[in-house]
C-alpha positions in Angstrom: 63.9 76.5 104.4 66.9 76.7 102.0 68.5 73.6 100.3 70.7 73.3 97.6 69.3 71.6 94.4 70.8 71.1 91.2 68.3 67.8 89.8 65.2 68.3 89.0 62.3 65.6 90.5 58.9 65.1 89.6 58.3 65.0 93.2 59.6 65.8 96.6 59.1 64.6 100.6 58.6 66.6 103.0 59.4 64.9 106.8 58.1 66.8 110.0 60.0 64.5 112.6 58.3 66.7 115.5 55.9 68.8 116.7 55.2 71.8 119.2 54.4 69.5 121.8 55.1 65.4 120.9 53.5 64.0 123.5 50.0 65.5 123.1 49.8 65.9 119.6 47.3 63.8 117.8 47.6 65.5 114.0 49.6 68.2 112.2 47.6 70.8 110.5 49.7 72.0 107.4 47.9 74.6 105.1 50.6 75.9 102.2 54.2 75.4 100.9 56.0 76.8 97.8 59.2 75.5 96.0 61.0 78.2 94.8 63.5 78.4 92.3 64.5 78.0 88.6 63.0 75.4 87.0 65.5 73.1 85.1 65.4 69.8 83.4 67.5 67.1 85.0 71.1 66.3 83.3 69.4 62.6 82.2 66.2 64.5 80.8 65.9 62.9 77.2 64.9 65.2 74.5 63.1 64.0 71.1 63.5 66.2 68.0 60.7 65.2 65.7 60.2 66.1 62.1 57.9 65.2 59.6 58.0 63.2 56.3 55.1 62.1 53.7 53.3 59.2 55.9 55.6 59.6 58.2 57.2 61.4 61.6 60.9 61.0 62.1 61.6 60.6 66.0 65.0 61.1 67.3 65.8 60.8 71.1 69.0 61.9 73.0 68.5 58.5 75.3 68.3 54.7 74.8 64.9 53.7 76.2 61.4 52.6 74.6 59.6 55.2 72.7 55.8 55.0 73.7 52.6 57.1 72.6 49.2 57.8 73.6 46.6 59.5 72.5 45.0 60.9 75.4 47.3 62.7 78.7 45.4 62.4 81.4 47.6 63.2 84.2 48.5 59.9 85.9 45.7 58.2 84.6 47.4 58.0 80.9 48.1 54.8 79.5 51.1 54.6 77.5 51.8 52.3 74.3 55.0 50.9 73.4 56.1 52.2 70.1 59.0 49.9 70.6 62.8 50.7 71.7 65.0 53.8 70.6 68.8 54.3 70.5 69.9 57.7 71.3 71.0 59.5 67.9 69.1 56.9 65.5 65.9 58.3 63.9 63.2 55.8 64.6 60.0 56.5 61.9 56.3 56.4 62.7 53.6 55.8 60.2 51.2 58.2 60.9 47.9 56.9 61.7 45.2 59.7 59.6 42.2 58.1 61.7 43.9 59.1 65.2 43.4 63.2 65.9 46.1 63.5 68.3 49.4 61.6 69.3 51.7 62.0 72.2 55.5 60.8 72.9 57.8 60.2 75.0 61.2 57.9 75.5 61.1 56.3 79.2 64.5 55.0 79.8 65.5 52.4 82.2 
């Protein structure tokens, strides 16, 4: 099945409005599918450029949104801390924490 596609989605739905025969069919087996293509970043996508000062990381972020951080991804399980708002093109700066090993970010806009 081809469909044109220019966004990218963390996610996609897959209908199957009918069967061989609808009247007797109790279940739909369905064993594989595969999304093919180029994979892009959606136009709305922000981006953070990050650099690093004494005591400090410098976070910039193409979007407005809140910055948040964790210290642990674990897939949909992660919780996510506010690090407070951003504004696309200011540099927001971070203290960085020495007893925390690892630090993640991201902006989620509205």
């Amino acid at each position: 099945m081809l469909f044109p596609n220019n966004t990218s989605y963390t996610s996609y739905r897959i209908t199957f409005n009918h069967v061989r025969n609808d009247s007797s069919a109790n279940e739909l087996q369905f064993a594989e599918m595969e999304l093919l293509g180029v994979p892009g970043v959606s136009v709305g996508s922000p981006k953070l450029t990050v650099s690093f000062s004494p005591g400090n990381l410098s976070i910039t972020s193409s979007a407005n949104g809140t910055l948040q951080s964790t210290a642990a991804l674990q897939g949909t399980n992660t919780v996510w801390s506010s690090e407070g708002p951003v504004t696309a093109g200011q540099v927001t700066q971070i203290p960085i924490d020495t007893s925390v090993t690892n630090k993640f970010y991201r902006v989620k806009t509205p």
